[in-house]
Gaussian input, Z-matrix of N, CA and C with variables (Angstrom, degrees):
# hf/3-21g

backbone

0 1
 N
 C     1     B1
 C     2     B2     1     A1
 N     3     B3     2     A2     1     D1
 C     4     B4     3     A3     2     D2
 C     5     B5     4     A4     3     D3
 N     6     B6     5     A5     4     D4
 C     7     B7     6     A6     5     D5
 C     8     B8     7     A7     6     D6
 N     9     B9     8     A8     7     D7
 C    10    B10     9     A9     8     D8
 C    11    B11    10    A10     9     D9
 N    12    B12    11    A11    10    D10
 C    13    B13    12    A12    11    D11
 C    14    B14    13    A13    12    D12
 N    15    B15    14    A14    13    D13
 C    16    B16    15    A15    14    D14
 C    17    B17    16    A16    15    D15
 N    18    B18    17    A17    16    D16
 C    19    B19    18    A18    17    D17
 C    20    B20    19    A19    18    D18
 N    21    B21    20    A20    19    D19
 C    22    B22    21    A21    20    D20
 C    23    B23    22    A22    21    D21
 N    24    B24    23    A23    22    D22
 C    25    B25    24    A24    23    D23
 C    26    B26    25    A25    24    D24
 N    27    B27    26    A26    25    D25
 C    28    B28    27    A27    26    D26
 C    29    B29    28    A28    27    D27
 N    30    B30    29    A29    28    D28
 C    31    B31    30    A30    29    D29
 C    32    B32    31    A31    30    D30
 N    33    B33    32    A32    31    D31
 C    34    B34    33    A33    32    D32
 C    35    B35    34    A34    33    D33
 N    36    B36    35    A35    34    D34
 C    37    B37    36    A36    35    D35
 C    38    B38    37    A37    36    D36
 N    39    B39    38    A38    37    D37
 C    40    B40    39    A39    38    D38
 C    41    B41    40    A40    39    D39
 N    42    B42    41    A41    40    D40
 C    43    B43    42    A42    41    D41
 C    44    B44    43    A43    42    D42
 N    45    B45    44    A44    43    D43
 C    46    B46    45    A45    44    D44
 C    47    B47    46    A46    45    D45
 N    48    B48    47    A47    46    D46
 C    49    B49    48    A48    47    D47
 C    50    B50    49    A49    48    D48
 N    51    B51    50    A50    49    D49
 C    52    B52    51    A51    50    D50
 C    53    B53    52    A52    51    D51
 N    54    B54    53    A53    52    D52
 C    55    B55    54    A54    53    D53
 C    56    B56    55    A55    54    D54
 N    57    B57    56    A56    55    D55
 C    58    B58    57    A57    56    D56
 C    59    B59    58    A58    57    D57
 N    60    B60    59    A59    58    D58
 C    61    B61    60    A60    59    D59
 C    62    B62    61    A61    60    D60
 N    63    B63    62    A62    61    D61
 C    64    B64    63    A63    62    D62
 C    65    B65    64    A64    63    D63
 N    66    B66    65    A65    64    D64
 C    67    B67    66    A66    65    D65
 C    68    B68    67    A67    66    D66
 N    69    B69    68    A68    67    D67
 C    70    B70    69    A69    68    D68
 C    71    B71    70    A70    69    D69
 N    72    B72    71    A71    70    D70
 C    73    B73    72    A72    71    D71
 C    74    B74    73    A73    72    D72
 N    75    B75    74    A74    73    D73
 C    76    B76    75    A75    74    D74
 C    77    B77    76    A76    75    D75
 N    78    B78    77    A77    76    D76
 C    79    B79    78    A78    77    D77
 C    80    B80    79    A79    78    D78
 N    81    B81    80    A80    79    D79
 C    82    B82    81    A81    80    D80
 C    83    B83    82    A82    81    D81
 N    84    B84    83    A83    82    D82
 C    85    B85    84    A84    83    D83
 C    86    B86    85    A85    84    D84
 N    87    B87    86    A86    85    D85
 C    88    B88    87    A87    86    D86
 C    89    B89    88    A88    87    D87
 N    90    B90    89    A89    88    D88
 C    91    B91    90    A90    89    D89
 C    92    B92    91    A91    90    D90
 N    93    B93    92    A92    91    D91
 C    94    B94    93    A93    92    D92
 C    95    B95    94    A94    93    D93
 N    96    B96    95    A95    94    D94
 C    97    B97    96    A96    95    D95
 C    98    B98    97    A97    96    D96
 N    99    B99    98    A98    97    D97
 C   100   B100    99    A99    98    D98
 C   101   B101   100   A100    99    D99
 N   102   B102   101   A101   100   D100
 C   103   B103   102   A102   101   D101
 C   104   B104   103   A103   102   D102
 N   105   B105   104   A104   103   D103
 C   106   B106   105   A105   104   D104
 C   107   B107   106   A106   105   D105
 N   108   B108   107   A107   106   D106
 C   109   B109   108   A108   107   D107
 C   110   B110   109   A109   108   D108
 N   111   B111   110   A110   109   D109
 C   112   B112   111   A111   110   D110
 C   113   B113   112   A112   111   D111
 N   114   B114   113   A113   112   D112
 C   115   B115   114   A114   113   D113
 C   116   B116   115   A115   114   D114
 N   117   B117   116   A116   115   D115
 C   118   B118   117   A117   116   D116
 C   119   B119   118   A118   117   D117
 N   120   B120   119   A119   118   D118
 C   121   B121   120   A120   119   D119
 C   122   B122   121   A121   120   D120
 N   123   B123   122   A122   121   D121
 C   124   B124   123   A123   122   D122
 C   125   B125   124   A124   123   D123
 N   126   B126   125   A125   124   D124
 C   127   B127   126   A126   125   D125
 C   128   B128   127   A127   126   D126
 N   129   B129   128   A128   127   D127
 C   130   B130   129   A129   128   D128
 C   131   B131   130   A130   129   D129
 N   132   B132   131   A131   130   D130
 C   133   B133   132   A132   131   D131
 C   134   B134   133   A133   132   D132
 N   135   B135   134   A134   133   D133
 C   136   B136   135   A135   134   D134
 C   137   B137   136   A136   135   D135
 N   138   B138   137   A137   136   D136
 C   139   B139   138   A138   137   D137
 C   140   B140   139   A139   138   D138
 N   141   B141   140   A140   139   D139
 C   142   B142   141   A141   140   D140
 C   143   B143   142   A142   141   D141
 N   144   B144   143   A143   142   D142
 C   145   B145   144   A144   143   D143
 C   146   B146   145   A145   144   D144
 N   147   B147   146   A146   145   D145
 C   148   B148   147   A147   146   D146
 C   149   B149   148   A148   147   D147
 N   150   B150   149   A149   148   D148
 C   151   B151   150   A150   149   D149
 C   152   B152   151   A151   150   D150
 N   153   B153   152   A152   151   D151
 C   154   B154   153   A153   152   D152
 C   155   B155   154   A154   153   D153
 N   156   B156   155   A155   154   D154
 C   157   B157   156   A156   155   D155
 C   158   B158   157   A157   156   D156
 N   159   B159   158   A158   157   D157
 C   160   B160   159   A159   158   D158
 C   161   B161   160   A160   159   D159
 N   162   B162   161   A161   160   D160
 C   163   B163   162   A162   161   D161
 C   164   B164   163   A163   162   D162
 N   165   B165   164   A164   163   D163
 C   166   B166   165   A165   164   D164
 C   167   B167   166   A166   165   D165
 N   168   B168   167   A167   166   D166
 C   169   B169   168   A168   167   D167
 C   170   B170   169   A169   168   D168
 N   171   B171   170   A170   169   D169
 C   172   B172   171   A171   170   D170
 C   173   B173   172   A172   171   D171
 N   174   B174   173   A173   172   D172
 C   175   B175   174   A174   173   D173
 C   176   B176   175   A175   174   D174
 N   177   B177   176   A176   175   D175
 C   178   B178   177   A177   176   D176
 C   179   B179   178   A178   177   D177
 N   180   B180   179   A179   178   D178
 C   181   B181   180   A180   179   D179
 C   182   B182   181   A181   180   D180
 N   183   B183   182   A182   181   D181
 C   184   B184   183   A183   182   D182
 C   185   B185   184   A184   183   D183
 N   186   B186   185   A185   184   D184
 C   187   B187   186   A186   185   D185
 C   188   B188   187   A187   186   D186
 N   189   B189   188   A188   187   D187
 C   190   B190   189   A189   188   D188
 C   191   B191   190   A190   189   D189
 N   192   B192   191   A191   190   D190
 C   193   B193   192   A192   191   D191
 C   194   B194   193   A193   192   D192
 N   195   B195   194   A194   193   D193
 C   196   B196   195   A195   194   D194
 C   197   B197   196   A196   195   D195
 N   198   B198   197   A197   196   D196
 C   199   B199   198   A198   197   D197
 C   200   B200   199   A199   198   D198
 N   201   B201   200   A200   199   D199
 C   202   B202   201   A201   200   D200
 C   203   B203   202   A202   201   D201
 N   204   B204   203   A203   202   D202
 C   205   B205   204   A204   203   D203
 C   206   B206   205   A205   204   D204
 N   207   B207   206   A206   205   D205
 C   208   B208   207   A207   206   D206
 C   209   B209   208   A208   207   D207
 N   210   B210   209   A209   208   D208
 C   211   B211   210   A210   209   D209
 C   212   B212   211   A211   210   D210
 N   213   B213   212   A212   211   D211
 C   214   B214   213   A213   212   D212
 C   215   B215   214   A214   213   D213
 N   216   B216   215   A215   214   D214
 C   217   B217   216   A216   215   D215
 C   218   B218   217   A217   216   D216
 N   219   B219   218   A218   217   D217
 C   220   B220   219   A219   218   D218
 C   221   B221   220   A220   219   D219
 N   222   B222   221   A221   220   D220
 C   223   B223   222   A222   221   D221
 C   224   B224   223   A223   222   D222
 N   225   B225   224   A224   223   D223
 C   226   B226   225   A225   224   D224
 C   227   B227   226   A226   225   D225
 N   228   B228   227   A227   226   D226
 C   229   B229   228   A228   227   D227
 C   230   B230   229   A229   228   D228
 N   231   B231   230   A230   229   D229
 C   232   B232   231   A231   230   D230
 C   233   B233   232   A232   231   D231
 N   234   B234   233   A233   232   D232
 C   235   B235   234   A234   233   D233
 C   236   B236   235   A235   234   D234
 N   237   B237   236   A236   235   D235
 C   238   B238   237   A237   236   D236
 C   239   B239   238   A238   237   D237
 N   240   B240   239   A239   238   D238
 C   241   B241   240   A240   239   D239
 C   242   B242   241   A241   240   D240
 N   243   B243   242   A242   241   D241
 C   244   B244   243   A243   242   D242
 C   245   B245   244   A244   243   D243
 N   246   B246   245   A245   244   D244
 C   247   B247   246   A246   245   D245
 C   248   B248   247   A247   246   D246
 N   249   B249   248   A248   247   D247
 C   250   B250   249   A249   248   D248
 C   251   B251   250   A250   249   D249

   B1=1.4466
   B2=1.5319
   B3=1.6309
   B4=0.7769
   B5=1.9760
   B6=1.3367
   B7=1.1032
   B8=1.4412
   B9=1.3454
   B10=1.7443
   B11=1.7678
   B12=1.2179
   B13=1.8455
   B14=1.3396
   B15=1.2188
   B16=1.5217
   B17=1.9606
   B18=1.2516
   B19=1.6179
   B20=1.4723
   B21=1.8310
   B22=1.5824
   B23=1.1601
   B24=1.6557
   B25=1.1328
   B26=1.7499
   B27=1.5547
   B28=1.9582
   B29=1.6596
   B30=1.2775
   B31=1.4985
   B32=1.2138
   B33=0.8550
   B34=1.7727
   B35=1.7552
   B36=1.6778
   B37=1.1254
   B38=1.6500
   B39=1.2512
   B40=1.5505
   B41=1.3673
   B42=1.4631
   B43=1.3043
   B44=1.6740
   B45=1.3948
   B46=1.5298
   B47=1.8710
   B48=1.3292
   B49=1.7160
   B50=1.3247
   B51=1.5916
   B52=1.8858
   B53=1.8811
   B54=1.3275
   B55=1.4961
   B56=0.9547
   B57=1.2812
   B58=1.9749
   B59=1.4781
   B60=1.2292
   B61=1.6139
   B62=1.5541
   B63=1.1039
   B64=1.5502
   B65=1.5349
   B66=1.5065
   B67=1.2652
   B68=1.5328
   B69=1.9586
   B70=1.5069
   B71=1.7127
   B72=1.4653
   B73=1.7719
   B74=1.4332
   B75=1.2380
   B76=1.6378
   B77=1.7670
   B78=1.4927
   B79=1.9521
   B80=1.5107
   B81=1.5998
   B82=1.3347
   B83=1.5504
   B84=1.1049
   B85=1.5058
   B86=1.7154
   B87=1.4955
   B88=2.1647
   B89=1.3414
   B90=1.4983
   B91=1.6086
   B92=1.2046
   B93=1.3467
   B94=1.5806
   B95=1.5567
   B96=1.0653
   B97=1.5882
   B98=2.2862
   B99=1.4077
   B100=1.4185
   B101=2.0234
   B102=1.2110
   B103=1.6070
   B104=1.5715
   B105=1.3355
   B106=1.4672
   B107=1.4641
   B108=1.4219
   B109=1.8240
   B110=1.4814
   B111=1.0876
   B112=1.9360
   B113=1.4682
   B114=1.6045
   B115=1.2752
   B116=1.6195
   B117=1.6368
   B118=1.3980
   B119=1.3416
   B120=1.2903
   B121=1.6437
   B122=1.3546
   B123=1.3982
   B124=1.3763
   B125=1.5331
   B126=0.9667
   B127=1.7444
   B128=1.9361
   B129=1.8006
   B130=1.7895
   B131=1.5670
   B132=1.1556
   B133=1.5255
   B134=1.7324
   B135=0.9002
   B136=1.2605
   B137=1.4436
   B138=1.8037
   B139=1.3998
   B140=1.7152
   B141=1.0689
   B142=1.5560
   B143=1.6583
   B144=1.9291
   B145=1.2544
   B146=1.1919
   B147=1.3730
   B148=0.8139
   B149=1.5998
   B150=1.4279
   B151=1.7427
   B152=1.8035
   B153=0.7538
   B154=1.0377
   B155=1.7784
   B156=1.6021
   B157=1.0570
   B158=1.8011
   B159=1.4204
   B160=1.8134
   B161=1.5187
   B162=1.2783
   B163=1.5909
   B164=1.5350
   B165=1.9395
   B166=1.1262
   B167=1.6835
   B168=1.5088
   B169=1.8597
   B170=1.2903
   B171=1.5500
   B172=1.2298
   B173=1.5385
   B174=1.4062
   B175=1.4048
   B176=1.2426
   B177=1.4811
   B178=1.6802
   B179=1.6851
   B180=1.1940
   B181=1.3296
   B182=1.8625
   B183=1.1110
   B184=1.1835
   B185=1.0881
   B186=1.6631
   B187=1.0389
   B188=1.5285
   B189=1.3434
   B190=1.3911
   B191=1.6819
   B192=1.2185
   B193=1.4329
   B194=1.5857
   B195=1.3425
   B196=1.1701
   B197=1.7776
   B198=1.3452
   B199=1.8295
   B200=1.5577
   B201=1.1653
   B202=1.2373
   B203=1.6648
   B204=0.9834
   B205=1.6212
   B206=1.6586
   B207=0.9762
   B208=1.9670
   B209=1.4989
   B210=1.2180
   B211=1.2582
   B212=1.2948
   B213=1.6146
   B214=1.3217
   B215=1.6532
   B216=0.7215
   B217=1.7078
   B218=1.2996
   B219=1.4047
   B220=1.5576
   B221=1.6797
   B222=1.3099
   B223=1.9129
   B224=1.8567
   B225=1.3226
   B226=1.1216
   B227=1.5169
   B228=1.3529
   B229=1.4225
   B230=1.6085
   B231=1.6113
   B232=1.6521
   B233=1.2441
   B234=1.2650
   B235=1.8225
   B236=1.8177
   B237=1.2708
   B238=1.1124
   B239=2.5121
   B240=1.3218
   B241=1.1015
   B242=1.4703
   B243=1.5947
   B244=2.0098
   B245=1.6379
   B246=1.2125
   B247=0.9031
   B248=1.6016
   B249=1.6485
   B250=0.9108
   B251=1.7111
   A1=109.25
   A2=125.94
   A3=115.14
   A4=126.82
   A5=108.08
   A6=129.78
   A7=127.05
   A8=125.94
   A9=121.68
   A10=92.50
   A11=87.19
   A12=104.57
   A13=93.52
   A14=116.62
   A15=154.86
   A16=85.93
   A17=95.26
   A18=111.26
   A19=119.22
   A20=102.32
   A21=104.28
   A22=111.31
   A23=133.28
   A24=140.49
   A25=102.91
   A26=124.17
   A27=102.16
   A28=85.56
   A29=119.31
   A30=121.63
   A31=114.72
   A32=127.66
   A33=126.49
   A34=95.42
   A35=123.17
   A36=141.73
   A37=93.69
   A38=99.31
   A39=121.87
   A40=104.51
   A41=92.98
   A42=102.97
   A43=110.64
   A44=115.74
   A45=122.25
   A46=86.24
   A47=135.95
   A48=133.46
   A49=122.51
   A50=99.57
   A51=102.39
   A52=84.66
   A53=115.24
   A54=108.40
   A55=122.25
   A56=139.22
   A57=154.06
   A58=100.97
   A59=119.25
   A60=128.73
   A61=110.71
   A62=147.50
   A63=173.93
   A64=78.27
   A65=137.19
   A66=128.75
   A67=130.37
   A68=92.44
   A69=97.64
   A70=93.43
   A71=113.21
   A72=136.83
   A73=83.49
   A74=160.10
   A75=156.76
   A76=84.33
   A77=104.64
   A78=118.72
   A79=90.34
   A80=121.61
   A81=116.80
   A82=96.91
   A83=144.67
   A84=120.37
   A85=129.35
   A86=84.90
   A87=87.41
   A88=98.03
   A89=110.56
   A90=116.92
   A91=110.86
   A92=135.18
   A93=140.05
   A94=90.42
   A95=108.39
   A96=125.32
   A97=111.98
   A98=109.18
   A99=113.65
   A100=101.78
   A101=95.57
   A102=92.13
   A103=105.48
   A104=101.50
   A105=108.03
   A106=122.16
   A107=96.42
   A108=100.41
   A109=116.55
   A110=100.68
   A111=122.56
   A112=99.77
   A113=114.98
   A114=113.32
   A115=117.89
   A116=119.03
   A117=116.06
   A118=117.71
   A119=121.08
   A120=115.84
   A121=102.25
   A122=134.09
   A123=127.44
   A124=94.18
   A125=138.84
   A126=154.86
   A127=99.61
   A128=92.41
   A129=82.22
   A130=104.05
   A131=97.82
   A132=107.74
   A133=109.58
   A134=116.11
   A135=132.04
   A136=133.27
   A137=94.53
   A138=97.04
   A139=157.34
   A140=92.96
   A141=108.67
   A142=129.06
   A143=114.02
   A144=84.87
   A145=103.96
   A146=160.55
   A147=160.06
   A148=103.23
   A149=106.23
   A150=132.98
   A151=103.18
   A152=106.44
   A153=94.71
   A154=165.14
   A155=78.72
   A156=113.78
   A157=88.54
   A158=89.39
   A159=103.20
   A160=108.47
   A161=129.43
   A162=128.35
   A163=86.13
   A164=111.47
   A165=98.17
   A166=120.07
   A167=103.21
   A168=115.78
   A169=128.31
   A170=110.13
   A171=148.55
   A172=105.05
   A173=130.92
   A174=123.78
   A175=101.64
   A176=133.16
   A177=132.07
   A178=110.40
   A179=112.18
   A180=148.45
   A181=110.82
   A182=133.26
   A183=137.98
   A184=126.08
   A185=133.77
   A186=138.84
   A187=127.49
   A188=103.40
   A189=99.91
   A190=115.05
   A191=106.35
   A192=111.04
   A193=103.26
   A194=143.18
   A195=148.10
   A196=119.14
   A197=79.15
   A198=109.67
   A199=95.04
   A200=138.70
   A201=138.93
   A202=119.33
   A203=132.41
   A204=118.58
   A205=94.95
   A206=126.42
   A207=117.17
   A208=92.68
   A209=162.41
   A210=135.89
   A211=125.67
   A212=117.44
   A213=124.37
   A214=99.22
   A215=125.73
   A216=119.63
   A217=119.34
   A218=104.28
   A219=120.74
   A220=116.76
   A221=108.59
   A222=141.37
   A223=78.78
   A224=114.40
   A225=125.71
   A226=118.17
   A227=112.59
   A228=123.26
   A229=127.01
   A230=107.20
   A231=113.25
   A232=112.49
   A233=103.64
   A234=117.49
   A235=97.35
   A236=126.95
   A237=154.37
   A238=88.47
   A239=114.83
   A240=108.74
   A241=101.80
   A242=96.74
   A243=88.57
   A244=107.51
   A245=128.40
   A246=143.79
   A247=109.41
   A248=98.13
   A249=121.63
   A250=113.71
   D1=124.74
   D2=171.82
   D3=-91.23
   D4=142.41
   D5=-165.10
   D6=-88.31
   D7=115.86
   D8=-158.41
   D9=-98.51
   D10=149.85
   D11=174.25
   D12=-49.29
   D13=166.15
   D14=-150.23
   D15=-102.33
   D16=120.92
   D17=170.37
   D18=-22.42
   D19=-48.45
   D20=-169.02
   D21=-80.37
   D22=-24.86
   D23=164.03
   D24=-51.86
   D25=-32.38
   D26=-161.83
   D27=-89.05
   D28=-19.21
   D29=178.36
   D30=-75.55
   D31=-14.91
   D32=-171.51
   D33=-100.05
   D34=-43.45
   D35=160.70
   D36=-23.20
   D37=-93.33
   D38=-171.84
   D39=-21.67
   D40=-69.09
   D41=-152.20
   D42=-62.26
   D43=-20.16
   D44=-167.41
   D45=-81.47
   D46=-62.65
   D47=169.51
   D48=-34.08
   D49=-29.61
   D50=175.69
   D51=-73.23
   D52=-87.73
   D53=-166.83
   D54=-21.11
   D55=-80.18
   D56=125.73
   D57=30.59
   D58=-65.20
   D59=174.14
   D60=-60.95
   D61=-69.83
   D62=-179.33
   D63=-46.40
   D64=-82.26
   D65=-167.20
   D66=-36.35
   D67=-32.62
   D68=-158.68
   D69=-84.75
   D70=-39.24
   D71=-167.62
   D72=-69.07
   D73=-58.58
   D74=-162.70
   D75=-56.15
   D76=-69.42
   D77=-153.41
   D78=-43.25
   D79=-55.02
   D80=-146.87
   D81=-89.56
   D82=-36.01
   D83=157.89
   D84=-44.06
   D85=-63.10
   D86=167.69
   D87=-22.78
   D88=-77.35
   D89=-155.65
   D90=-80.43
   D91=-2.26
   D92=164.82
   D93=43.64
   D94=62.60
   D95=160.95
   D96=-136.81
   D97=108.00
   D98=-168.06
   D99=-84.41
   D100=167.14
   D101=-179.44
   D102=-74.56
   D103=154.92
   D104=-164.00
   D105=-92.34
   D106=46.33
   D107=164.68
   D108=-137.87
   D109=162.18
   D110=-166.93
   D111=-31.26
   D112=149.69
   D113=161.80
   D114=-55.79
   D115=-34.42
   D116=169.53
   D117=-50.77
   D118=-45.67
   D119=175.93
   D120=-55.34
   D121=-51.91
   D122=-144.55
   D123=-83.37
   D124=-17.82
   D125=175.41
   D126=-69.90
   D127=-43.32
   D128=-174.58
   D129=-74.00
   D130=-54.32
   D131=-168.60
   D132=-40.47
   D133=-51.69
   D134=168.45
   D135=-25.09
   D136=-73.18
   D137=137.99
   D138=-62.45
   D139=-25.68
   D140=155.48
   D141=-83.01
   D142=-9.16
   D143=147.91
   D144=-102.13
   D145=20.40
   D146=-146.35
   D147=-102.59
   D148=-53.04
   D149=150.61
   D150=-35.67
   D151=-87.43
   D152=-177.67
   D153=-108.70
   D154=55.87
   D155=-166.92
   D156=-100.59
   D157=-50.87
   D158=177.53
   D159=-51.61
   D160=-33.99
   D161=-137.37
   D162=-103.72
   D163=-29.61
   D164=-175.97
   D165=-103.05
   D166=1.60
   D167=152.25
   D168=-43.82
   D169=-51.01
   D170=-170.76
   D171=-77.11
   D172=-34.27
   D173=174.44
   D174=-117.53
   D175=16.92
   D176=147.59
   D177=83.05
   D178=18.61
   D179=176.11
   D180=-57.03
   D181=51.06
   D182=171.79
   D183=-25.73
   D184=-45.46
   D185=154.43
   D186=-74.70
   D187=-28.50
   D188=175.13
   D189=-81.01
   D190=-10.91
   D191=176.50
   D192=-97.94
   D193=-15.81
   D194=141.70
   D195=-21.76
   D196=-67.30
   D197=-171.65
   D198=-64.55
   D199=-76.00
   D200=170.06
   D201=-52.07
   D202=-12.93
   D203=156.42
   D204=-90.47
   D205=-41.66
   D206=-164.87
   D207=-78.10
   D208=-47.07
   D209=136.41
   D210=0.45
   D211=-88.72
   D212=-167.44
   D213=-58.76
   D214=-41.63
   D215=-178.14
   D216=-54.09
   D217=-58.52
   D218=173.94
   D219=-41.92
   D220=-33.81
   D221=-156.30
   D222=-91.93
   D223=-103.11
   D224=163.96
   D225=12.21
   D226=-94.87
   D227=153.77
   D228=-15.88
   D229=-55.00
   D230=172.16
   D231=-47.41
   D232=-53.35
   D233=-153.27
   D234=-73.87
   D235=-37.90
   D236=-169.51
   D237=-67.15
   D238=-55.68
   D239=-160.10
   D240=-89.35
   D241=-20.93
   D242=171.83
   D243=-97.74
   D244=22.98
   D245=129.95
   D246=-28.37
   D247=-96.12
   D248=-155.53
   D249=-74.57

């Protein structure tokens, strides 16, 4: 039977991608500079973490639902500062 890391390990995971995310979304407001691709990318990307953020809700996936909300935020956020 195979055996998954220890809870506090997908939590510490998580939790280090939530920070990681928050660092980059803080940097890129300060500098009101967005990542440097098309609003269409930031529309795909978006939706695809958006995907799978869901796919990984649904199979209780802590990190994989990490990775897919700190994505869409990060995405989110861009489009939001070249907005402005």
């Amino acid at each position: 039977m195979e055996q998954k890391p220890f809870r506090g390990l997908r939590l510490l995971i998580a939790a280090f991608l939530g920070v990681a995310a928050l660092f980059m979304i803080g940097n890129m407001v300060i500098m009101r500079e967005p990542l440097t691709f098309s609003v269409l990318w930031h529309w795909v990307f978006i939706i695809g973490f958006l995907a799978i953020s869901f796919i990984n809700l649904r199979a209780k996936s802590f990190v994989g639902t990490a990775i897919g909300l700190s994505g869409f935020a990060i995405c989110l956020t861009s489009l939001i500062v070249m907005a402005l």
